[in-house]
N, CA, C and O of each residue as an XYZ file, in Angstrom:
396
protein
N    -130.728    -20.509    -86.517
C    -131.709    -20.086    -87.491
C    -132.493    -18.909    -86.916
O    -133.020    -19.100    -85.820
N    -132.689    -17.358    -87.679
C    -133.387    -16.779    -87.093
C    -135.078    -16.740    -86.829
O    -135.854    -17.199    -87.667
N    -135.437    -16.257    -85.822
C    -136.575    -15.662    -85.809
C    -137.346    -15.556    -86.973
O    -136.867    -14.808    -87.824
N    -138.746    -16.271    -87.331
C    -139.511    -15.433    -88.293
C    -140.296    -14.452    -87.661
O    -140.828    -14.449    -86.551
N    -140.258    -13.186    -89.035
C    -140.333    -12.055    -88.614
C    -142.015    -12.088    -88.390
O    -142.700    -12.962    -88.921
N    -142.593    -11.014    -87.528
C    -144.099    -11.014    -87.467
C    -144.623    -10.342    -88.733
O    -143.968     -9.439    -89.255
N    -145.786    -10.756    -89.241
C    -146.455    -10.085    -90.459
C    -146.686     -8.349    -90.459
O    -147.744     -7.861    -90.060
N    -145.872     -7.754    -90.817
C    -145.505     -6.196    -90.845
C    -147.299     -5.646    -91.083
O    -147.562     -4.486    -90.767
N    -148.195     -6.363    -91.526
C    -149.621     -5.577    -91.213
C    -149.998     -5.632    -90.171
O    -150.553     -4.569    -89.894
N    -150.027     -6.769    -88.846
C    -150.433     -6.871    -88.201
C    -149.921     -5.890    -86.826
O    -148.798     -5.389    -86.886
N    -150.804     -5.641    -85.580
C    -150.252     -4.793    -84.824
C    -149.592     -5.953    -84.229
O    -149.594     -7.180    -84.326
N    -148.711     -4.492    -83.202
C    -147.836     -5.357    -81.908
C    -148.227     -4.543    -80.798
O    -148.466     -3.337    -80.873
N    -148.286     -5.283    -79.712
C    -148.388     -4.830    -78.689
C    -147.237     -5.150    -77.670
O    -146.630     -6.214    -77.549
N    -147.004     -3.443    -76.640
C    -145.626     -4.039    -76.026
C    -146.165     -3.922    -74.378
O    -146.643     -2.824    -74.091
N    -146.139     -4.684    -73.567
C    -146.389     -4.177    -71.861
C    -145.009     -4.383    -71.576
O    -144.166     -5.267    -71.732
N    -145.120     -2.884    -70.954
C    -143.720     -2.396    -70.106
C    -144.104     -2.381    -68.952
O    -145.044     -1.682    -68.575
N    -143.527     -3.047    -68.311
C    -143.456     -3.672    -66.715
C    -142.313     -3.233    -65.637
O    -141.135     -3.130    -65.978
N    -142.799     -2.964    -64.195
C    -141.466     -2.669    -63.312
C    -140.697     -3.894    -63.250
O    -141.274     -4.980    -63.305
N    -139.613     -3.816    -63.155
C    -138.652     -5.184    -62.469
C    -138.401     -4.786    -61.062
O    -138.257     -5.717    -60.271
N    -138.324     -3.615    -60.619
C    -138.029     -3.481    -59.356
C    -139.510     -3.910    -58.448
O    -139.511     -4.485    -57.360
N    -140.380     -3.588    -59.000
C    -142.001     -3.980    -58.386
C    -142.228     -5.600    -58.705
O    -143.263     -6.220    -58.460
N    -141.216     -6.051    -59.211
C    -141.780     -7.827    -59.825
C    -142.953     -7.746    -60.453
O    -143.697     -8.618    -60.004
N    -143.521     -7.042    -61.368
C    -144.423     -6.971    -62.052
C    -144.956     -8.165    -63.555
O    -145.898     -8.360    -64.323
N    -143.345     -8.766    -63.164
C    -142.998     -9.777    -64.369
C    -143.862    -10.651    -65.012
O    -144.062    -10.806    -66.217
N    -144.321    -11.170    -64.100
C    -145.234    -11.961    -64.052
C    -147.050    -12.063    -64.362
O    -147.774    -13.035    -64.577
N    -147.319    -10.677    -64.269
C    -148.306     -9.946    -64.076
C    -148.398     -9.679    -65.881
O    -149.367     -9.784    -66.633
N    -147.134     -9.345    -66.133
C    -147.009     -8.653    -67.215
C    -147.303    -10.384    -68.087
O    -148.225    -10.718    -68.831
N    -146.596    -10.851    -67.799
C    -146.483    -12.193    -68.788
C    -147.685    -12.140    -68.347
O    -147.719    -10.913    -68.430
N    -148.820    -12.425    -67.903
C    -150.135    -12.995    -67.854
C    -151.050    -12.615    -69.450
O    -151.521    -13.168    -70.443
N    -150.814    -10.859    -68.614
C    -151.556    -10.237    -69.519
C    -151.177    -10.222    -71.055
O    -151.912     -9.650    -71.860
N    -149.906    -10.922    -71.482
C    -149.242    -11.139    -72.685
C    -150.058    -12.578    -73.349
O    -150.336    -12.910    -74.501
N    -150.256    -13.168    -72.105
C    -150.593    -14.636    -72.614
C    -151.845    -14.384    -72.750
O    -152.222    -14.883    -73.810
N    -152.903    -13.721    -72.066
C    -154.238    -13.858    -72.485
C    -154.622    -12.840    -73.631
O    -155.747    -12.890    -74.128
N    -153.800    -12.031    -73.998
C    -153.905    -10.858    -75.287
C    -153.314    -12.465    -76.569
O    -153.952    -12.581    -77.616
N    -152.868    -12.855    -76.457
C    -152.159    -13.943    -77.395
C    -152.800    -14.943    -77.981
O    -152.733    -15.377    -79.130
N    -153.844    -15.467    -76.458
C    -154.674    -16.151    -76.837
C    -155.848    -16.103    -77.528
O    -156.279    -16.950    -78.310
N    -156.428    -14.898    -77.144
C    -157.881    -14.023    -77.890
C    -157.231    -13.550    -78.924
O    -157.761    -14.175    -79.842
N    -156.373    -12.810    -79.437
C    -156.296    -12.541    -80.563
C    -154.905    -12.776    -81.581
O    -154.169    -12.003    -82.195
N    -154.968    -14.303    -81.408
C    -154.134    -15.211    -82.063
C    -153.709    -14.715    -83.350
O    -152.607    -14.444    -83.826
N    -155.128    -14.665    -83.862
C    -154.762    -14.387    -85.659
C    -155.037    -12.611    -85.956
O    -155.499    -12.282    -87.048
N    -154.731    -11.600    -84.958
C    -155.208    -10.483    -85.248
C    -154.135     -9.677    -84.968
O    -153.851     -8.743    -85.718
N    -153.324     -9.996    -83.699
C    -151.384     -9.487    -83.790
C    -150.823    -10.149    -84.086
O    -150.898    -11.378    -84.067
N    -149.549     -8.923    -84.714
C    -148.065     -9.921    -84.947
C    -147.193    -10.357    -83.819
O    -146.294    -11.186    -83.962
N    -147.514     -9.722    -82.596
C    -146.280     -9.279    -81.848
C    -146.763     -9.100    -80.413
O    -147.242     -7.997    -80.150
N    -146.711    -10.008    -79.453
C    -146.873     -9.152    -77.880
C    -145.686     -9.289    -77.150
O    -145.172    -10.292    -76.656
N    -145.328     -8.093    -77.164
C    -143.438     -7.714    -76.278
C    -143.568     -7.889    -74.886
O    -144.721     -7.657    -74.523
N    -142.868     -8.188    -74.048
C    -142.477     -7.780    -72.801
C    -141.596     -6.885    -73.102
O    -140.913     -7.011    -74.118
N    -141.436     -5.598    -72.081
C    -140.296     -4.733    -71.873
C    -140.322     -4.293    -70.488
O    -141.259     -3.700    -69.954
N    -138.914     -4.723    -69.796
C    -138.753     -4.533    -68.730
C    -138.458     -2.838    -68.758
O    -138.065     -2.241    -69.760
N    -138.719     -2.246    -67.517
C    -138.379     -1.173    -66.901
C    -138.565     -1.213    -65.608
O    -139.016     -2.141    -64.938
N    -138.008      0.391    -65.093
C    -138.075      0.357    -63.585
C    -139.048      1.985    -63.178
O    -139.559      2.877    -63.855
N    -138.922      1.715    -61.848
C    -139.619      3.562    -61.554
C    -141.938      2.971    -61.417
O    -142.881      3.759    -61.491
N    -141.992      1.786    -61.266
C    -143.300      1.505    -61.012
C    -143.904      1.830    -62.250
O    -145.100      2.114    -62.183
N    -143.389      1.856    -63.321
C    -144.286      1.778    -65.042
C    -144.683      0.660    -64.962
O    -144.225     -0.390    -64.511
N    -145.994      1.096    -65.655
C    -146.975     -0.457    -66.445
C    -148.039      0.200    -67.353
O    -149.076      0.806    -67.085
N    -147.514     -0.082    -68.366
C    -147.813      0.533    -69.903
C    -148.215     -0.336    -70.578
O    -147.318     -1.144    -70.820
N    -149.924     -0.788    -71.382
C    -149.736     -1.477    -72.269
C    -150.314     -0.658    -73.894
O    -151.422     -0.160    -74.091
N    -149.397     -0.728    -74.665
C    -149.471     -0.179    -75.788
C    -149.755     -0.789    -77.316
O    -148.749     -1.380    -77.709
N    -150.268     -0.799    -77.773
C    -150.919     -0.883    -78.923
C    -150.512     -0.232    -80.402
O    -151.179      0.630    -80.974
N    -149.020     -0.948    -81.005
C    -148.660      0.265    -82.304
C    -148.215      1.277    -81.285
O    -147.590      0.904    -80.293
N    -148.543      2.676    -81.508
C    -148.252      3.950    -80.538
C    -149.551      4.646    -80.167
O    -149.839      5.840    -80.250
N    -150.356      3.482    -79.683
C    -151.999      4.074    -79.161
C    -151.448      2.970    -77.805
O    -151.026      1.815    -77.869
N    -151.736      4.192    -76.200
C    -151.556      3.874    -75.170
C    -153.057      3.211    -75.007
O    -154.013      3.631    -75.659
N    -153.150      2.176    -74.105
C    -154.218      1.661    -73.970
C    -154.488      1.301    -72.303
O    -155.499      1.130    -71.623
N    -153.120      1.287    -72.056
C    -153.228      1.137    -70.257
C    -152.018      2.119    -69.482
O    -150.843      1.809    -69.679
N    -152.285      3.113    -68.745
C    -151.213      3.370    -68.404
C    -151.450      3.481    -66.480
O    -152.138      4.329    -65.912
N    -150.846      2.631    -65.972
C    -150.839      2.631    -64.607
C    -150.626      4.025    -63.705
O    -151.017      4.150    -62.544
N    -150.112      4.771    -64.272
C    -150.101      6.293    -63.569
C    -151.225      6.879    -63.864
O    -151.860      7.411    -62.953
N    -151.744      6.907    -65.295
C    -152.805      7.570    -65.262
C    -154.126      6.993    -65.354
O    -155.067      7.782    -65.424
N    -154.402      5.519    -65.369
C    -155.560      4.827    -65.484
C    -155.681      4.521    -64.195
O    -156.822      4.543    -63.734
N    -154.721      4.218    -63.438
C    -154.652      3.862    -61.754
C    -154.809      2.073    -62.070
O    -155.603      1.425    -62.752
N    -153.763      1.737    -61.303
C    -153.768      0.590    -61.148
C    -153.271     -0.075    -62.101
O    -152.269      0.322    -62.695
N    -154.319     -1.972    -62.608
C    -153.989     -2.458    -63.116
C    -155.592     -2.642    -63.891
O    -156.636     -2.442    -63.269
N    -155.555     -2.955    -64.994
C    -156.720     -3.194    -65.771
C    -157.458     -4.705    -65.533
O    -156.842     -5.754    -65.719
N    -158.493     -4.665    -65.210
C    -159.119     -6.016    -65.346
C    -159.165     -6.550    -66.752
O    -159.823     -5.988    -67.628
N    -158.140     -8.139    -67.055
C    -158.986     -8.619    -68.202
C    -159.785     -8.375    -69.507
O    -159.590     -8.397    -70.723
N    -160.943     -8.094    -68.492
C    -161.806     -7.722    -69.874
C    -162.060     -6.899    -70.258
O    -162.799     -6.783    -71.235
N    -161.403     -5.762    -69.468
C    -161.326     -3.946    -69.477
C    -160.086     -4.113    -71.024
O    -160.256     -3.474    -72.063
N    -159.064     -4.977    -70.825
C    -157.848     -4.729    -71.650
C    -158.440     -5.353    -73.083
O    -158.726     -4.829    -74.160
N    -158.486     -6.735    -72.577
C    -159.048     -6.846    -74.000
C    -160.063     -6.271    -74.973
O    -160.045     -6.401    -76.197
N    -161.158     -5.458    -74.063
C    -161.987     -4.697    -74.875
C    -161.188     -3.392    -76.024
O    -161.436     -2.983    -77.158
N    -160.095     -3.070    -74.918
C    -159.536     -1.833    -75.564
C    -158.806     -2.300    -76.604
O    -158.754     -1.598    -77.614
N    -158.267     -3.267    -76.578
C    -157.341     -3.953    -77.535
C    -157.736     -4.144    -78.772
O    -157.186     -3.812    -79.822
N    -158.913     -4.806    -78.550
C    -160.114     -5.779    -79.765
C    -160.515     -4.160    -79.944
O    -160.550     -4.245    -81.171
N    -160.812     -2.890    -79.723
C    -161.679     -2.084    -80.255
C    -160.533     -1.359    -81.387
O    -160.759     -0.829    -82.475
N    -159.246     -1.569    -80.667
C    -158.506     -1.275    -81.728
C    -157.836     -2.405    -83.012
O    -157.510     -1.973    -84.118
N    -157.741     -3.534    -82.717
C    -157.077     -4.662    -83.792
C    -158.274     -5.451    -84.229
O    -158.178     -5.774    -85.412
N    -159.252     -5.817    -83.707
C    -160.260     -6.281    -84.138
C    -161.603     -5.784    -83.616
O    -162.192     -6.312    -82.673
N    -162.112     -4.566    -84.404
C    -163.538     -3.984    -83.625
C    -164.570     -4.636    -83.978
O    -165.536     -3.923    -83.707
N    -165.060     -6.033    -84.640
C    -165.733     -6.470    -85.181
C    -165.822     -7.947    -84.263
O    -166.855     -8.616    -84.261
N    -164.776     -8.286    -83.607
C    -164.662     -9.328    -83.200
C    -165.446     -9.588    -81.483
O    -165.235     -8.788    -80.571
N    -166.131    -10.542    -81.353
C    -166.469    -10.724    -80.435
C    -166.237    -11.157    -79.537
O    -165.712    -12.263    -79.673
N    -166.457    -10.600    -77.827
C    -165.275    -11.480    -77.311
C    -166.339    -12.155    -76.244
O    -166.005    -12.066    -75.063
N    -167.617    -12.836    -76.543
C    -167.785    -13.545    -75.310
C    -168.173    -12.982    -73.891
O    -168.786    -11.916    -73.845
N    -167.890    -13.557    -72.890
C    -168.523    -12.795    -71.527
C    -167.214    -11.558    -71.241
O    -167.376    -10.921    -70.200
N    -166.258    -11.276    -71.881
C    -165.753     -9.998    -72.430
C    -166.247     -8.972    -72.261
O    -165.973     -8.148    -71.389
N    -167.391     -8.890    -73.459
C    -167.676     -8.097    -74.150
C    -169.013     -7.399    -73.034
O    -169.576     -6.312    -73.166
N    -169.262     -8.544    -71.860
C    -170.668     -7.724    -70.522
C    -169.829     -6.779    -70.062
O    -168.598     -6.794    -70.071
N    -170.581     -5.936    -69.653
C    -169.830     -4.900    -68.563
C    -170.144     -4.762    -67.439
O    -169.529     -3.976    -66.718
């Protein structure tokens, strides 16, 4: 039986991860806590493997993390802010939302 499809209004988000860096894992984190906060606000959080030290997390085709040029890896509540300012700017996220 296939897949139901995600609700075509809602965004997707994809993190592209190294496999050669084992980033896998890292990547699944940040999939699971984008999933959990905004349950009812995406359709879609992808893993996509790659290689060459990428770690991209994208939003539709609005970059929101990019490890070459943001440096590093995003804290948490750095990602979800960017996320929620784009899929839900209204939504509150809790000790999130301190800086």
């Amino acid at each position: 039986m296939p897949e139901p499809a995600a609700p075509a209004d809602l965004p997707r988000v994809v993190v592209t991860y190294c496999t050669q860096c084992r980033w896998l894992l890292r990547a699944a984190w940040y999939a699971q806590e984008l999933l959990t906060t905004f349950h009812r606000e995406l359709g879609e959080v992808a893993l996509r493997p790659a290689t060459g030290g990428v770690f991209t997390v994208v939003v539709d085709d609005t970059v929101v993390w990019d490890r070459a040029t943001d440096g590093g890896f995003p804290e948490i509540t750095v990602l979800k802010r960017a996320v929620r300012d784009l899929v839900a700017p209204d939504k509150p996220l809790g000790h999130s939302d301190h800086r």
